[in-house]
MIBA-67239 format. One record per residue (C-alpha): residue number from 1; residue in one letter; x, y, z. Coordinates in steps of 0.25 Angstrom, whole numbers. Example, Ala and Ser with C-alpha at 12.3 -4.5 7.8 and 13.67 -1.06 7.14 Angstrom:
2
1;a;49;-18;31 $
2;s;55;-4;29 $
REM end
This chain:
552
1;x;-150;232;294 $
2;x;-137;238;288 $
3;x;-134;233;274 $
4;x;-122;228;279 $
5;x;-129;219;289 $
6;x;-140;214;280 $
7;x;-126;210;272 $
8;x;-120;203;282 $
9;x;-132;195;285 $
10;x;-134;189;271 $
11;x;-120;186;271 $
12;x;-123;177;283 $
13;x;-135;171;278 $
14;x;-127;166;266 $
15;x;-116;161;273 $
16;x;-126;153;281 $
17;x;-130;144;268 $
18;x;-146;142;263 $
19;x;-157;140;273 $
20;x;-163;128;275 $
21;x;-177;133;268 $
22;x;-167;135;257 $
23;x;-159;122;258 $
24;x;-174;114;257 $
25;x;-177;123;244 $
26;x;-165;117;239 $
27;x;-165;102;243 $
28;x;-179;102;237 $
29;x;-174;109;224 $
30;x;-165;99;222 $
31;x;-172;88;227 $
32;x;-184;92;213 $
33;x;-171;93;203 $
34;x;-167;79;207 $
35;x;-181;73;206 $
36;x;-182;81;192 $
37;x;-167;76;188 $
38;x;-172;60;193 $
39;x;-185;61;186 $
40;x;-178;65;173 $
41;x;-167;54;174 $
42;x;-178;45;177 $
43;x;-186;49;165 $
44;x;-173;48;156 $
45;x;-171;33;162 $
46;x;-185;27;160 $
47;x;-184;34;145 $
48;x;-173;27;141 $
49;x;-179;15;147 $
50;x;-192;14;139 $
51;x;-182;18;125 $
52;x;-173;7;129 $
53;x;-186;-4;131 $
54;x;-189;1;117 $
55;x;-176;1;111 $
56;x;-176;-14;117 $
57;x;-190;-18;114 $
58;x;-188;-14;101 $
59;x;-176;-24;98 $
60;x;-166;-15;94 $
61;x;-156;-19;104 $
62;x;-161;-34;103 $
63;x;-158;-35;88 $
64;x;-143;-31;90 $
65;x;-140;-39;100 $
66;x;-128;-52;96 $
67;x;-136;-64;94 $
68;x;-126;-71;88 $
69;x;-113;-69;84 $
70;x;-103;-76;71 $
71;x;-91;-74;65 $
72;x;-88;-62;76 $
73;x;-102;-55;71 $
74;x;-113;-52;78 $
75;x;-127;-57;76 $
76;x;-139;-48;80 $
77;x;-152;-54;86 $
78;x;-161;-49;75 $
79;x;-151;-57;64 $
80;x;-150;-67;72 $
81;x;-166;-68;72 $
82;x;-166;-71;59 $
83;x;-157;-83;58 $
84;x;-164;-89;72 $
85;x;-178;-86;66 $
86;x;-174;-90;52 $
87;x;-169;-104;57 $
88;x;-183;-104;66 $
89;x;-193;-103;54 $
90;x;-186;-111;44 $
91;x;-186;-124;56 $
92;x;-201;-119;62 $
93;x;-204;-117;44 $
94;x;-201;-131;41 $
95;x;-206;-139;53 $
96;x;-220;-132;51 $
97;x;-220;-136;37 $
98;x;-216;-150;39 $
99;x;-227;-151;52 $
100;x;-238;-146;41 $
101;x;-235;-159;33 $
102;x;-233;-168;47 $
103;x;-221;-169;45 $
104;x;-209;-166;55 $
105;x;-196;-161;53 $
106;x;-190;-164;65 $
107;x;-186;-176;73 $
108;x;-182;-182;86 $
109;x;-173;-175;93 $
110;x;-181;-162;87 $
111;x;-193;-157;89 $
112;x;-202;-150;82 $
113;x;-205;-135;84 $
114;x;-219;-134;92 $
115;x;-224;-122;86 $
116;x;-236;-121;97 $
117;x;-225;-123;109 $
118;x;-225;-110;119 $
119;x;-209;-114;120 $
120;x;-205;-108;104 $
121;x;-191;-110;101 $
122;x;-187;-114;114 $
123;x;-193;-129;112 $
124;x;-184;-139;110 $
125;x;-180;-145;97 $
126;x;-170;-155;100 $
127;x;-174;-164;111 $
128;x;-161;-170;113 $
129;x;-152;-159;115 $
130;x;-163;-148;120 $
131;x;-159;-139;109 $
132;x;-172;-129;106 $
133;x;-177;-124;95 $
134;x;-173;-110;98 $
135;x;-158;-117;100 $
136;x;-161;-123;87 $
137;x;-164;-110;80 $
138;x;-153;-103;86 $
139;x;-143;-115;82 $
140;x;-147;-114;68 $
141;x;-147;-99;67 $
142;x;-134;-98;71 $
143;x;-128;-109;61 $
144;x;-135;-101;50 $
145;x;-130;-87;56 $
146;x;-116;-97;55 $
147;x;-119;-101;41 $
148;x;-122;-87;37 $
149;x;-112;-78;44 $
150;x;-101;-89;37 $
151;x;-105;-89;24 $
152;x;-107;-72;24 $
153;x;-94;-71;30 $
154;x;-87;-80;19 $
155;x;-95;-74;6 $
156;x;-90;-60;11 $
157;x;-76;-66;13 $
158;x;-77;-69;-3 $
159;x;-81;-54;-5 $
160;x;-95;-63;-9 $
161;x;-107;-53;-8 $
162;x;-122;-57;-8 $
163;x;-127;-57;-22 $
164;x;-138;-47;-30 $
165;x;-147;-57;-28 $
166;x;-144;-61;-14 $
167;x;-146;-46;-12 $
168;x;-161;-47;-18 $
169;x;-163;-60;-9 $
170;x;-162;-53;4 $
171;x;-170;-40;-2 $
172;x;-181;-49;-6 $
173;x;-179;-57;8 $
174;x;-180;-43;17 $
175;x;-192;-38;8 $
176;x;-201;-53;10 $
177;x;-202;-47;26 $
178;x;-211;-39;20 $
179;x;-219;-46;15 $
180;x;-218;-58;23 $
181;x;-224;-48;35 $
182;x;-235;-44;28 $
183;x;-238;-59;23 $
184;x;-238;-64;38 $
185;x;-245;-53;43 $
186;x;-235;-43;49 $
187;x;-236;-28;48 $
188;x;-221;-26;44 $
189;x;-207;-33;41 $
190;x;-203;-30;55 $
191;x;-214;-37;63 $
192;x;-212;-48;52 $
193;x;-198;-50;56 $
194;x;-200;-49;70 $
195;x;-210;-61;68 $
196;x;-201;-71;60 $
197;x;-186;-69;65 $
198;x;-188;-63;79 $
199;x;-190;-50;86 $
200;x;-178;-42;83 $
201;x;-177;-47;67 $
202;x;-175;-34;58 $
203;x;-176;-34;45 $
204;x;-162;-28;44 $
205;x;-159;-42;51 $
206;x;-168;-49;42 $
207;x;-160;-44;29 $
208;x;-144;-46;36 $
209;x;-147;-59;38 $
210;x;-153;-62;24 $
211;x;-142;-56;18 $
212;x;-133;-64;25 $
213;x;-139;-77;22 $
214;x;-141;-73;8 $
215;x;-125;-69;6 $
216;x;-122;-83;14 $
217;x;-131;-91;5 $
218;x;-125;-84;-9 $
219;x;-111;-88;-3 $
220;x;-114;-102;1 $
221;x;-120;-104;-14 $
222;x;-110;-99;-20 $
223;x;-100;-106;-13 $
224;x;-109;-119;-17 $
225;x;-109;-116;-29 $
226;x;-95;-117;-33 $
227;x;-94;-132;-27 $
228;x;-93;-142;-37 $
229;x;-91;-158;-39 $
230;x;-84;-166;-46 $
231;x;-87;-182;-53 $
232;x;-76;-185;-43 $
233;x;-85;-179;-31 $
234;x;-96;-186;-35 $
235;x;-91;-199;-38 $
236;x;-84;-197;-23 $
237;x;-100;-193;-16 $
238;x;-104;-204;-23 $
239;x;-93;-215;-19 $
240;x;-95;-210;-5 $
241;x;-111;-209;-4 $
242;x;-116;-219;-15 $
243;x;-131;-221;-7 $
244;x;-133;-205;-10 $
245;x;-128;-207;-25 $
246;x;-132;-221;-29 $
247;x;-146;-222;-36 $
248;x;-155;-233;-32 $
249;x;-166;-241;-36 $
250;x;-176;-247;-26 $
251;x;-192;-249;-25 $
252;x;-200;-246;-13 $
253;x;-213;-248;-7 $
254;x;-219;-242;6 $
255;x;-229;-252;13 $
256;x;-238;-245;22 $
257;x;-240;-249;37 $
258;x;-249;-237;40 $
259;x;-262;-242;47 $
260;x;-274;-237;41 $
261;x;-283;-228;48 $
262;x;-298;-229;49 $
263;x;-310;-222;52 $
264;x;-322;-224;61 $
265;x;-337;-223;59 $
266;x;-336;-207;61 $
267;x;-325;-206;50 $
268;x;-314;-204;59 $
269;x;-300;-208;58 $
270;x;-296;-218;65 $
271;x;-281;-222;66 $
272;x;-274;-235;65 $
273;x;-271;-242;80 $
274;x;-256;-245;83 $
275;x;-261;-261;79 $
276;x;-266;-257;66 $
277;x;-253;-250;64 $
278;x;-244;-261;68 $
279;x;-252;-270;59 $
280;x;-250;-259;46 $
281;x;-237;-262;49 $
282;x;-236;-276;50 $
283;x;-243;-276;38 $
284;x;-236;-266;30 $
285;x;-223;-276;35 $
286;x;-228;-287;31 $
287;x;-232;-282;14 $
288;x;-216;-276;17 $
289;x;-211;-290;20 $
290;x;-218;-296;10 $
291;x;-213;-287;0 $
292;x;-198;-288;3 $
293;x;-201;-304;5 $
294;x;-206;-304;-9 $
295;x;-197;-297;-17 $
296;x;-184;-305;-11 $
297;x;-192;-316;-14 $
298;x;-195;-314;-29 $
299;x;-185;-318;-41 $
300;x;-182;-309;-51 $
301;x;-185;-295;-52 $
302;x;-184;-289;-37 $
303;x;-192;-277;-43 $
304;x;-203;-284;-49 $
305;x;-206;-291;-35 $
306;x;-206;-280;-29 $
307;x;-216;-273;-39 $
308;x;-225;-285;-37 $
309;x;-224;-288;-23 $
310;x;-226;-273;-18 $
311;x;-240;-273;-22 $
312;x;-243;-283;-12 $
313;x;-236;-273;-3 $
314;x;-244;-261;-6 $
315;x;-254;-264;-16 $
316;x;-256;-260;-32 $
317;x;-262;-247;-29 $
318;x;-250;-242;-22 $
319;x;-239;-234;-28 $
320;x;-228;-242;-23 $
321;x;-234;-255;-31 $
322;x;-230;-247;-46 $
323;x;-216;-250;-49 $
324;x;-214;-237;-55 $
325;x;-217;-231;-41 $
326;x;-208;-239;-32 $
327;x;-196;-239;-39 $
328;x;-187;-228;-34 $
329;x;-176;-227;-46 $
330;x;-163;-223;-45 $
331;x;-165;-215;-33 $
332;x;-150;-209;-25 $
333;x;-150;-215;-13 $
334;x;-149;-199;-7 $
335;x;-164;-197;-11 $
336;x;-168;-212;-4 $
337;x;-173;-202;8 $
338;x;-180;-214;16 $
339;x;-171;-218;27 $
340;x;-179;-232;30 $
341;x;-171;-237;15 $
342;x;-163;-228;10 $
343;x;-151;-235;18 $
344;x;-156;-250;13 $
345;x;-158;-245;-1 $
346;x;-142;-238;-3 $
347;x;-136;-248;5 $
348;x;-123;-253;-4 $
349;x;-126;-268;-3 $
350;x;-142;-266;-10 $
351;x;-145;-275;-21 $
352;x;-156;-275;-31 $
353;x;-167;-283;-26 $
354;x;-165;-280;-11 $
355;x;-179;-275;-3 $
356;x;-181;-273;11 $
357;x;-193;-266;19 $
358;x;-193;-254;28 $
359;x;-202;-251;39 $
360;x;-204;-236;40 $
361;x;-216;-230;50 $
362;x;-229;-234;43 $
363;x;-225;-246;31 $
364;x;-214;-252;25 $
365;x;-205;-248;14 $
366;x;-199;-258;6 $
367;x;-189;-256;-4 $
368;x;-182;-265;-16 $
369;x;-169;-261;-20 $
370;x;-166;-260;-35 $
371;x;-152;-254;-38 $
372;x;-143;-243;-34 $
373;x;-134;-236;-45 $
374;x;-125;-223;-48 $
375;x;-135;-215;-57 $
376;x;-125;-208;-67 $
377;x;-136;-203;-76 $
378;x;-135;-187;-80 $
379;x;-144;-177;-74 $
380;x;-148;-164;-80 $
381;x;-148;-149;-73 $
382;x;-161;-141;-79 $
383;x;-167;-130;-76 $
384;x;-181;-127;-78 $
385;x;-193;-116;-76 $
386;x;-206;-121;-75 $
387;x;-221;-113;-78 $
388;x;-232;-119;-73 $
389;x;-246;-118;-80 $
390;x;-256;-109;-72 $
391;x;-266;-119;-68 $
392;x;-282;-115;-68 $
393;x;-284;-114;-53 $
394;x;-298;-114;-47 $
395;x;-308;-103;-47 $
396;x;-313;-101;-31 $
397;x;-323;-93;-37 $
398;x;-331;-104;-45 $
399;x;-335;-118;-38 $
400;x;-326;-127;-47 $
401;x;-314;-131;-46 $
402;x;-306;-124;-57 $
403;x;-292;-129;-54 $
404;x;-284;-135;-63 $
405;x;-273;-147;-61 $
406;x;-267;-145;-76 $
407;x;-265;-132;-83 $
408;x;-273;-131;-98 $
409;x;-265;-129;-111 $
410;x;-267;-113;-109 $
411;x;-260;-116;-97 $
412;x;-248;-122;-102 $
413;x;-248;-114;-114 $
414;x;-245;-101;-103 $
415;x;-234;-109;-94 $
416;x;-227;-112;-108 $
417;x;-228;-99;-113 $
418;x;-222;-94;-100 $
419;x;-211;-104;-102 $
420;x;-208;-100;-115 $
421;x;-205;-84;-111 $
422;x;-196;-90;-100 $
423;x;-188;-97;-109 $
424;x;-189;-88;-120 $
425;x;-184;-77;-107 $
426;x;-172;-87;-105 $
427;x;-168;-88;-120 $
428;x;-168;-72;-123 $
429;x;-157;-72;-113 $
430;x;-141;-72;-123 $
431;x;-136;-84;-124 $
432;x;-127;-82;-111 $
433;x;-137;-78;-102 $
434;x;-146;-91;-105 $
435;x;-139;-98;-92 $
436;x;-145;-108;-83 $
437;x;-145;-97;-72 $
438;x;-152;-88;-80 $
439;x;-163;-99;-83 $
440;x;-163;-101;-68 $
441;x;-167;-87;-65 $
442;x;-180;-87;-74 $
443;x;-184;-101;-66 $
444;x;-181;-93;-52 $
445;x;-190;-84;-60 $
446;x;-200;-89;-65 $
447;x;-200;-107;-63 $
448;x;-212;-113;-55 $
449;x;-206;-123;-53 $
450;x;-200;-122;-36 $
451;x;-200;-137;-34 $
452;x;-184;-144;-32 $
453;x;-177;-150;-19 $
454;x;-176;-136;-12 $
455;x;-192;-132;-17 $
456;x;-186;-120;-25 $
457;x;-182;-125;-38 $
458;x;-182;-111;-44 $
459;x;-174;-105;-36 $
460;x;-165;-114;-41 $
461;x;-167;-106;-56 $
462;x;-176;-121;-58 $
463;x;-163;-130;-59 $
464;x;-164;-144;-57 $
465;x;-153;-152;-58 $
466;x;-148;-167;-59 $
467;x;-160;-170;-64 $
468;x;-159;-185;-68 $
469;x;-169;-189;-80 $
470;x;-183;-193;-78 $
471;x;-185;-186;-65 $
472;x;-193;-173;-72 $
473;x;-205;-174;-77 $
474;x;-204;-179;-92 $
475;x;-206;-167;-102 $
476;x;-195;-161;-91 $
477;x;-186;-173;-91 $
478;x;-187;-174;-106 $
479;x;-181;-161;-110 $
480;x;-171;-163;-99 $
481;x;-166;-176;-104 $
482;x;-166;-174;-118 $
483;x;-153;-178;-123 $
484;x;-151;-166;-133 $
485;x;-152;-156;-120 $
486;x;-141;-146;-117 $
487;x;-137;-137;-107 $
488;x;-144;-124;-108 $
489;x;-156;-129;-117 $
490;x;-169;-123;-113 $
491;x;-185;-124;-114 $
492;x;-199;-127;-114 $
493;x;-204;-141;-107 $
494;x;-218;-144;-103 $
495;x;-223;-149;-89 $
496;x;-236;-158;-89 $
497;x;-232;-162;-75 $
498;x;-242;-160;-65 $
499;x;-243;-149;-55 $
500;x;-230;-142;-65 $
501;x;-240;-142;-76 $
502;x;-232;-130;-86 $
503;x;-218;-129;-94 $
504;x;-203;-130;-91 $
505;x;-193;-118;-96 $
506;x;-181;-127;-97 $
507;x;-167;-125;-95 $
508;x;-156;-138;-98 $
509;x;-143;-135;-88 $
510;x;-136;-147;-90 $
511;x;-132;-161;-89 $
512;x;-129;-167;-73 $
513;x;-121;-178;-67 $
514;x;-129;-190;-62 $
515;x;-140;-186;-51 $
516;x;-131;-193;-40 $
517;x;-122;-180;-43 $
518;x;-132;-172;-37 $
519;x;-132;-179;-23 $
520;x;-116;-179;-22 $
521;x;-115;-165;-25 $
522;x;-126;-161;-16 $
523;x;-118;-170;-5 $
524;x;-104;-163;-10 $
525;x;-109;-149;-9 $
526;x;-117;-150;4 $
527;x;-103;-156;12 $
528;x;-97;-145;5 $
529;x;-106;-134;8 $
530;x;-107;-140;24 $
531;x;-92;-142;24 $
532;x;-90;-127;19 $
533;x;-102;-120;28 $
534;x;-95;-127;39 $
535;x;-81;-122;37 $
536;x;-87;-108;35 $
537;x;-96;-109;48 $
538;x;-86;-114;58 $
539;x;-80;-101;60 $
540;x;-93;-95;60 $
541;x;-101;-98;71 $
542;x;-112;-91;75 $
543;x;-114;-90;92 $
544;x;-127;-85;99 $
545;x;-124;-71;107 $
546;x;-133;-66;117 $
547;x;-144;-59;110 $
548;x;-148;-74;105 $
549;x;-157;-75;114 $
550;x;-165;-62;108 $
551;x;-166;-70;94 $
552;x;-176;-80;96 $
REM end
């Protein structure tokens, strides 16, 4: 074949495209580059699957998410955590408390939290409206998240910032977890918070939110601090709620109606049927109306019947039958905390010599009213530090009981001289720095003493104040009262009481109005704190988001 021809021929062979040996070759060569393109997308896709579950098992995104939202900002799950679970403990805290003494903090239409219910939070606590308790909780956070946000925002507005000290609370507060883990058995912070606040609670969380409440409880302080009364708002309190102000005079005595239990040949109780109990009561009934007969009865002294009467009542053994015990003196109607007489007793139209009986679940009470009067007697404000004496506790390695219920003289001897370097500690400070602030400090430092109304006297620098005369023990009350005392007047006073067995580091603040001062400016300043946290509030509402539901 000519070159030309063998040209031409190739030429044609082109122009007739690929064989079909050659078209299969391709199909199946494109046909494995797909698979390999598909496999690879598919391998990309299931990748980024498994780091999304992660990602989302690990709660990053869940702790971002809007929980709530106030004042146009937004709350994530993991704050919000900490105010549900806050809320949750303090409630769950006190009713388990309270249950260890059989006592119940609730009442119809609430319910109790049953601890051993597979239902949790989602049981109910209010029977009347349905309401759950993880409603409740949610309820509650909310009005605090409301309270804080409203109080932050307002300090900040006044260019108010948290304090050194506040500072030093949150640090010490953030560096407890720690601690608190590896008291309750948890390997680390983290778990720890996981465990007590919810699933997605950081510790960056942890410390936001205790920084807020910190900055909100230095403003709302410093804002009740600078509230102050007048005579003329006292005298107003006192015009308008005489039955809290008013002191009265009354003497009591409480009848039992409880039927007595009994035991049987094997030693076991045995409790009192419903006939016994109805008798108990009847006869407790009975002594009660005998009692109130008597004493209307008598001429003379109401008092003295009664002193002589209630024996009968309740026998000479008894308590009530020393006169010394029941007579309640000059007590404000606001600390009358019974609500069978305390309406009887402050009703405007008692006279001295009046007695009636009140019937109460398991006895009679039955009261004699005395007087009722406007206690304008001075109180004192004092400061005090007190240091107990070591007492000798028992050895657990010998077979007597080594314990001691007084401390000896070596004892005393120690908790004065310790006394002594406290005061002496205070009186090296100049003249100007010798301030009852400065004297609270070393009782927050170093007092024993933690009992008041709130159970933290010392965090109260160890201030007690309207304290009326003869209500302290007597070597205390003494130095108080003594007429030559001035403000500022420091020292040494010892305590023979027992269980305080030690010495007091005193401190005189000042005179006081009449103890019925205290009650009208507690009232005034909580309406005025109410009234204030309302009006700051209102604006400030905090509403549930979404991620809510990831909170509890």
């Amino acid at each position: 074949m000519s070159a030309s021809r063998e040209k031409k021929q190739r030429q044609d062979l082109l122009s007739q495209g690929p064989t079909q040996r050659q078209l299969k070759e391709q199909r199946e060569a494109k046909a494995r580059k797909q698979k390999i393109i598909l496999y690879s997308v598919i391998g990309v896709i299931v990748a980024v699957a498994v780091i999304a579950l992660l990602v989302w098992n690990s709660g990053i995104f869940q702790r971002r998410v809007t929980a709530a939202t106030v004042g146009g900002k937004d709350v994530s799950v993991s704050e919000m955590q900490i105010y549900y679970n806050s809320v949750r403990q303090s409630v769950l805290s006190t009713q388990q408390m309270y249950a260890a003494y059989g006592i119940t903090t609730v009442t119809e239409p609430y319910q109790a939290y049953d601890f051993d219910s597979e239902l949790g939070d989602k049981q109910v606590y209010n029977s009347e409206t349905g309401q759950t308790y993880e409603e409740y909780f949610e309820e509650t956070a909310l009005e605090s998240l409301s309270q804080v946000y409203a109080l932050t925002s307002a300090a900040e507005a006044e260019g108010y910032q948290l304090s050194d000290e506040g500072k030093a609370n949150v640090d010490e507060a953030v560096a407890s977890l720690a601690s608190q883990a590896t008291q309750y058995g948890y390997p680390n912070t983290a778990s720890f918070l996981i465990a007590y606040y919810g699933r997605y609670a950081t510790e960056s969380a942890y410390r936001d939110v205790a920084t807020q409440q910190e900055l909100a409880s230095e403003y709302q302080t410093l804002h009740q601090d600078s509230l102050t009364y007048t005579e003329a708002d006292y005298d107003a309190y006192a015009k308008e709620n005489p039955t809290d102000v008013y002191s009265y005079d009354y003497r009591y005595v409480y009848i039992s109606g409880a039927a007595a239990s009994t035991t049987d040949e094997d030693g076991n109780t045995v409790e009192a049927t419903e006939e016994e109990k109805e008798a108990a009561m009847a006869e407790a009934k009975e002594k009660a109306d005998a009692l109130v007969a008597g004493v209307q009865a008598a001429e003379g002294d109401k008092s003295e019947a009664f002193n002589t009467l209630v024996v009968d009542a309740v026998g000479e053994s008894s308590s009530y039958a020393d006169p010394e015990y029941n007579l309640q003196d000059g007590i404000l109607g606001v600390n009358i905390t019974s609500s069978l007489y305390h309406d009887w007793v402050t009703d405007a139209s008692r006279t001295a010599g009046d007695i009636s009986s009140f019937e109460s679940s398991s006895g009679y009470w039955v009261v004699l009213f005395e007087d009722s009067y406007l206690n304008n007697a001075e109180t004192v404000d004092v400061r005090h530090i007190l240091i107990k004496a070591e007492l000798t506790q028992d050895d657990p390695d010998t077979e007597e009981d080594e314990s001691a219920d007084e401390p000896t003289d070596e004892q005393m001897l120690s908790a004065h001289d310790e006394a002594e370097r406290i005061l002496n500690e205070f009186n090296a400070l100049s003249e100007d720095q010798r301030t009852a602030e400065a004297f609270g400090e070393l009782a927050e430092e170093y007092s024993d003493d933690s009992r008041n109304s709130d159970g933290d006297l010392n965090a109260a620098g160890g201030l007690y104040t309207y304290v009326e005369e003869g209500t302290m023990v007597e070597s205390f009350n003494d130095w108080i009262f003594d007429p030559s005392r001035t403000a500022g007047d420091t020292g040494l006073v010892e305590n023979d009481n027992a269980g305080q067995y030690g010495w007091h580091v005193m401190y005189f603040q000042g005179l006081n109005g009449p103890k019925w001062h205290e009650v009208a400016a507690e009232a005034l300043l909580s309406a005025d704190m109410e009234s204030w946290l309302e009006e700051l509030t209102e604006s400030c509402q905090a509403v549930a988001a979404d991620g809510m539901s990831l909170v509890h």
